[in-house]
Backbone as numpy.savetxt, mean C-alpha at the origin, in Angstrom:
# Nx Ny Nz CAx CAy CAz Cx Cy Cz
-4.27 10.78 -8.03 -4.53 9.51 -7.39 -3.70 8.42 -8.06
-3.15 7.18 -7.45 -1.93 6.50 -8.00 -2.94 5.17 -8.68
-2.42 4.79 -9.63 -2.99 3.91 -10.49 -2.26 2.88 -9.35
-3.14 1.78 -8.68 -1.88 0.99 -8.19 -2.16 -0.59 -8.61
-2.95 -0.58 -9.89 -2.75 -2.08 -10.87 -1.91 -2.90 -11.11
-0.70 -2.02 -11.24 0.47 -2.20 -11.87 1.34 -2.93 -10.57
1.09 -2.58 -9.40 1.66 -3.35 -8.67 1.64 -4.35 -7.72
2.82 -5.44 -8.23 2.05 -6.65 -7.31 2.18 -6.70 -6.41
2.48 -5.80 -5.15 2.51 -5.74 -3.42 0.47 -5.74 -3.07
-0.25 -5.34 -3.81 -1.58 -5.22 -4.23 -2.24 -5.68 -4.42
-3.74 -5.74 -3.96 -4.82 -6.09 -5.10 -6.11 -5.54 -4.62
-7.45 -5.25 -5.54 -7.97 -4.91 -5.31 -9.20 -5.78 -5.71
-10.09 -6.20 -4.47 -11.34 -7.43 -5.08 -12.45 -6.84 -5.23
-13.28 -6.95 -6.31 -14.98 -6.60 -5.74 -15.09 -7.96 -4.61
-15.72 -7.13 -4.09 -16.31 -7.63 -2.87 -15.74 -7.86 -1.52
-14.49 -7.77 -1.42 -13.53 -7.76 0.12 -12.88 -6.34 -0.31
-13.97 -6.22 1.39 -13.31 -4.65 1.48 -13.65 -3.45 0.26
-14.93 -3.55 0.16 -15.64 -2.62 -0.96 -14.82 -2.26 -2.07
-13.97 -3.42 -1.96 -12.96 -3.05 -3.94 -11.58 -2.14 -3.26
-12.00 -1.92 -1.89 -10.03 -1.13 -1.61 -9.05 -2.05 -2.04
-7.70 -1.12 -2.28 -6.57 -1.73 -2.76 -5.93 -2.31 -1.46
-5.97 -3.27 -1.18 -5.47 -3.97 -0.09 -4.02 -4.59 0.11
-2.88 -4.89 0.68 -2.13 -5.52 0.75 -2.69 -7.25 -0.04
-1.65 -7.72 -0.51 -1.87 -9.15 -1.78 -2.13 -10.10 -1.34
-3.49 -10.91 -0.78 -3.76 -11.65 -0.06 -4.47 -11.55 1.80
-4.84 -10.27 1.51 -5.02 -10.01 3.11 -6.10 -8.93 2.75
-6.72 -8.60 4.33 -8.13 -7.64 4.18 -7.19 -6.38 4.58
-6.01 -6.14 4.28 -5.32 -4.60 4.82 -5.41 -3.57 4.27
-5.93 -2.35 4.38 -5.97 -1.52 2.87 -4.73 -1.28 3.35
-4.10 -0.37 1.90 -2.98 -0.26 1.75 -2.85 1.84 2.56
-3.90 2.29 2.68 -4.47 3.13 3.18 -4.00 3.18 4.55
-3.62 1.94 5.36 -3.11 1.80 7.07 -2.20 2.39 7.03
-1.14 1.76 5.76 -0.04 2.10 6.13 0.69 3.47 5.49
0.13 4.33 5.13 0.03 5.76 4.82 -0.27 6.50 6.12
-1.75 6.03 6.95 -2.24 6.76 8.08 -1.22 6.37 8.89
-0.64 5.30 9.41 0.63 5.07 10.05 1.69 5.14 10.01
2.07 5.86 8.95 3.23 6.50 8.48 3.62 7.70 8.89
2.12 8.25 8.54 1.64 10.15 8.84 1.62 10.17 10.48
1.00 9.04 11.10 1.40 9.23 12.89 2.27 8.98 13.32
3.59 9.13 12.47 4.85 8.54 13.14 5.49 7.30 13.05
4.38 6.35 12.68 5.33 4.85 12.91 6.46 5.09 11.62
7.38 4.14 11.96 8.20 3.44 11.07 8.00 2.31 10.35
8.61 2.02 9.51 8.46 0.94 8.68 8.53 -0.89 9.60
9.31 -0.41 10.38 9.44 -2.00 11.29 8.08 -1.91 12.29
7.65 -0.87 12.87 6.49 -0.60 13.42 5.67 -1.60 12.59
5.49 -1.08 11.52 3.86 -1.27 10.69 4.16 -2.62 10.76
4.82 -3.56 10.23 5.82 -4.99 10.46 5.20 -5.46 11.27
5.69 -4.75 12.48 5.60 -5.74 13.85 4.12 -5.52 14.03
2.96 -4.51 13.64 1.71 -4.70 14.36 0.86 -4.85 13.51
1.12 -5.39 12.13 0.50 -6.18 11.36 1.47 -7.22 10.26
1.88 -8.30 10.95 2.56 -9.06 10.81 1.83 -10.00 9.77
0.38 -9.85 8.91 0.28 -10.86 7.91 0.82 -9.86 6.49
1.95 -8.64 6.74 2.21 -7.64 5.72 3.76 -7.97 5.99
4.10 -8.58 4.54 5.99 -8.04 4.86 6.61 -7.08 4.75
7.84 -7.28 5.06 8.84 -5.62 4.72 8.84 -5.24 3.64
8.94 -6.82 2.60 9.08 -6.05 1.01 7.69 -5.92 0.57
6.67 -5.96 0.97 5.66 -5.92 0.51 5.73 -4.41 0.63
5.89 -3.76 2.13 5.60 -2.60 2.47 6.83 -1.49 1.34
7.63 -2.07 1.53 8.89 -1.76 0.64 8.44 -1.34 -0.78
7.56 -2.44 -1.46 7.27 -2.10 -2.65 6.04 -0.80 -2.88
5.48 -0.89 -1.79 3.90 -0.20 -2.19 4.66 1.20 -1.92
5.62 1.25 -1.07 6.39 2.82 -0.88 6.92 3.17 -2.20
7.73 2.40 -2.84 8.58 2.41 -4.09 7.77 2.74 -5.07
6.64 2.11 -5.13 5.29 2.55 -6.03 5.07 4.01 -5.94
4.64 4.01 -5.23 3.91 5.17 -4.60 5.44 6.42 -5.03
6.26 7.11 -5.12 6.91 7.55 -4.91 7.25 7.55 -6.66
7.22 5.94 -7.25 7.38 6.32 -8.76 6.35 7.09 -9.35
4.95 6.70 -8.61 4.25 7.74 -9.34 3.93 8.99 -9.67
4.66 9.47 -8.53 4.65 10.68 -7.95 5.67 11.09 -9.19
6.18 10.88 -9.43 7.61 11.24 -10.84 7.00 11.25 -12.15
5.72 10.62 -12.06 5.15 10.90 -13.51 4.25 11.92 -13.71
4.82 12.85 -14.67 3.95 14.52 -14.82 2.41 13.96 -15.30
1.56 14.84 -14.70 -0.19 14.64 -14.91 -0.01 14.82 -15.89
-1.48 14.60 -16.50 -1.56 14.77 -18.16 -2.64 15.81 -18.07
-2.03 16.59 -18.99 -2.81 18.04 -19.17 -4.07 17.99 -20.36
């Protein structure tokens, strides 16, 4: 599971949105844009049909996501 503290495309509140990691300033989990990824959309998709999320926002949480994936579990 990705630590995603570390990045500021993010945040996660008690209390909006039961503590999900949400896009930075908005009720979006960051969770949409994984499930809308996996059904096909594209990156300008997700853009255009939730427009309070930018490109580099989306840009970064991919970039995240992908560094973490590069760091070996700890045994």
């Amino acid at each position: 599971m990705t630590d995603w503290s570390k990045c500021s495309a993010v945040e996660s509140v008690p209390g909006r949105m039961s503590g999900a990691w949400v896009f930075k300033d908005t009720r979006l989990p960051i969770s949409a844009l994984f499930d809308n990824l996996a059904g096909g959309a594209t990156i300008d998709d997700f853009v255009d049909w939730f427009p309070v999320v930018t490109k580099e926002q989306v840009v970064e949480v991919l970039e995240y996501e992908v560094a973490s994936l590069q760091v070996p579990a700890p045994r």
